[in-house]
C-alpha positions in Angstrom: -24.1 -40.1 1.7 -24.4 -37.3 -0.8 -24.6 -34.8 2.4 -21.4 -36.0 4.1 -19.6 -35.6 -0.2 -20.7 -32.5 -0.1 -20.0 -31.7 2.6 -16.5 -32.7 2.3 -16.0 -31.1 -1.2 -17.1 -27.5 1.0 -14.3 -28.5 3.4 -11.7 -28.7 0.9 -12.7 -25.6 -0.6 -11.9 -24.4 2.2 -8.2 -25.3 2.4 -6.9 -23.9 -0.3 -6.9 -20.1 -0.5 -8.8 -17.7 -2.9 -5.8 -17.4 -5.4 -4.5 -15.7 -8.6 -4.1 -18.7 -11.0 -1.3 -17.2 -12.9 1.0 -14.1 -13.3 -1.2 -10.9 -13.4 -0.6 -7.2 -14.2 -3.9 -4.7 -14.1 -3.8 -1.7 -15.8 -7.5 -1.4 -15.5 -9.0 0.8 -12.4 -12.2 -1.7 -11.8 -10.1 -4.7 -12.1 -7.7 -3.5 -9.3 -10.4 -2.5 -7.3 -12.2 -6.2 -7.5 -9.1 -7.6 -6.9 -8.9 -5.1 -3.5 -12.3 -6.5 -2.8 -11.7 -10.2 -3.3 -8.7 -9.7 -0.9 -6.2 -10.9 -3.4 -3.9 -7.9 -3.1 -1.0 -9.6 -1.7 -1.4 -12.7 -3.9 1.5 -14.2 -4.9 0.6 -14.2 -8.3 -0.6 -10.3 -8.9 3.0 -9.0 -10.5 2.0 -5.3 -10.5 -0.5 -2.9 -10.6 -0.8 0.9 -12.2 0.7 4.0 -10.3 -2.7 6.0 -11.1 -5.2 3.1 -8.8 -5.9 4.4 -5.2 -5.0 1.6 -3.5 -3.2 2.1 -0.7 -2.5 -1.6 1.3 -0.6 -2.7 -1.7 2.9 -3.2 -1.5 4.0 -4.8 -4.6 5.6 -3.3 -7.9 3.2 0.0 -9.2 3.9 0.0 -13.1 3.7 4.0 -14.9 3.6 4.9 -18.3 0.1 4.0 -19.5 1.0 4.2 -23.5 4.4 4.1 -22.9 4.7 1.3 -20.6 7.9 -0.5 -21.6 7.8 -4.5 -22.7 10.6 -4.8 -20.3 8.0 -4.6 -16.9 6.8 -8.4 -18.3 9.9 -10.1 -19.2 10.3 -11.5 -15.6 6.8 -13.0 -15.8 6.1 -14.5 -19.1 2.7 -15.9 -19.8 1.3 -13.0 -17.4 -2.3 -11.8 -18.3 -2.3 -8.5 -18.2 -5.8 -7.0 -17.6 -6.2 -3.0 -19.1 -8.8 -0.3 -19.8 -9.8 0.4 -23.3 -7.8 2.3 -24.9 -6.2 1.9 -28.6 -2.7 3.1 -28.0 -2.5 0.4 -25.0 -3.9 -2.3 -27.1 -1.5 -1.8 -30.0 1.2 -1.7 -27.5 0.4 -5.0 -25.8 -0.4 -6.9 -28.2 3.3 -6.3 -29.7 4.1 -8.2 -26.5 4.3 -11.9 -27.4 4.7 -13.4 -24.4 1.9 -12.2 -22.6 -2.3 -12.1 -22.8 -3.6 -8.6 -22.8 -6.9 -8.6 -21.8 -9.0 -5.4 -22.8 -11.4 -4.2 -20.0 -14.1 -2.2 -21.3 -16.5 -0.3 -19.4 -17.4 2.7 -20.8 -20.8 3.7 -20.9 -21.7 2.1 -18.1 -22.0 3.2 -14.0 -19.8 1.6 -11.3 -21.8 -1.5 -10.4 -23.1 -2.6 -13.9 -19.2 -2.6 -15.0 -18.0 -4.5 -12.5 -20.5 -7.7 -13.0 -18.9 -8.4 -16.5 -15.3 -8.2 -14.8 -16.0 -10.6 -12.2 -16.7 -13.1 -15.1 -13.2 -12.2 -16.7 -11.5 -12.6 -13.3 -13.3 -15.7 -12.4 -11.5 -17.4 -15.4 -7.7 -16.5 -13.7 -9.1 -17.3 -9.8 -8.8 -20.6 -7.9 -10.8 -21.6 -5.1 -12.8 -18.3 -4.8 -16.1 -19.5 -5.7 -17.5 -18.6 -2.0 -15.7 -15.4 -2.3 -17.1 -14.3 -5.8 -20.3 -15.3 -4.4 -20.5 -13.2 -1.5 -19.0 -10.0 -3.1 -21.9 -10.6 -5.7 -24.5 -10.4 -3.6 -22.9 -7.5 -1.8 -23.3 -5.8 -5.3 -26.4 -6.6 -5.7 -27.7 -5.5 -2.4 -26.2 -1.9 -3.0 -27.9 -1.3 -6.3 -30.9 -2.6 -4.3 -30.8 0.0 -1.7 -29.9 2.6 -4.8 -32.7 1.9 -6.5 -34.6 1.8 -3.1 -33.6 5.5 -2.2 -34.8 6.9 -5.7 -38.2 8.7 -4.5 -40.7 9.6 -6.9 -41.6 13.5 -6.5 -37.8 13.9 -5.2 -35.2 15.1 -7.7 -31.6 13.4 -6.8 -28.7 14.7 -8.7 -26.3 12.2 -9.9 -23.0 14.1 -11.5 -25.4 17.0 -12.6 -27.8 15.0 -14.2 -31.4 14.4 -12.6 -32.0 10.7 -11.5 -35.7 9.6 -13.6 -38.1 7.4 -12.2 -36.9 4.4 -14.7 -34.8 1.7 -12.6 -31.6 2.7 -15.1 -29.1 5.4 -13.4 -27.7 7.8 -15.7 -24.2 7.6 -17.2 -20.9 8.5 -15.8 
């Protein structure tokens, strides 16, 4: 009995689509770029992205101005999270903006793949029915560092953005 639940509760998963819960904005480079990956660019519910992410196969509204991004780009969507990078001119800026939730995406300091793990716990808060989804693109994460951390030789010296690549399992920063 508990097998043929379950197994109905992975079936129903199923029909509903991996989904933006509510109006979103991002501002921030990784978040747009997980959103890319979890195949969410032409949700419904993503309202706009920035003019300076490189992503290509997205047709919907491209928001400029960084800093001087006007309140007006939220007033068709209010209650929208907006997701942006840290930055203290941005922060003052949205959180002028009553009627939305500016959420401040921070990843300074750290490479590519150990940003994006903390991100995919902010998104996963505004996602419906992606658990499968968030699953699978972690383990895809993981795998790479994996083969990363496989290709770091010991009497080899690999360059990494002019810095040398030690033996220690940490790569250096960005």
């Amino acid at each position: 009995m508990k097998v043929f639940s379950l197994l109905i509760i992975l079936i129903s998963l199923n029909a509903y689509p991996c989904s933006l819960k509510k109006p979103t904005y991002s501002l921030s480079g990784p978040m747009t770029m997980l959103i890319e990956d979890l195949g969410l660019l032409n949700d419904k519910n993503l309202k706009g992205i920035s003019v300076f992410h490189p992503v290509k196969k997205y047709s919907g509204k491209r928001l400029g101005g960084g800093i001087f991004l006007s309140s007006k780009a939220f007033k068709k969507n209010p209650n929208a999270v907006v997701f942006y990078d840290t930055s203290k001119e941005l922060k003052k800026n949205l959180e002028k903006i009553q009627s939305i939730k500016a959420i401040e995406i921070n990843t300074r300091g750290s490479h590519t793949l150990e940003g994006q793990m903390p991100i995919i716990s902010i998104l996963g808060d505004y996602l419906e029915n992606c658990i499968e989804k968030k699953l699978a693109w972690i383990e895809r994460v993981d795998n790479l560092q994996e083969k990363i951390h496989a290709k770091k030789l010991k009497n080899k010296k690999l360059l990494f953005f002019i810095e040398e690549i030690k033996s220690s399992k940490k790569l250096p920063s960005t």
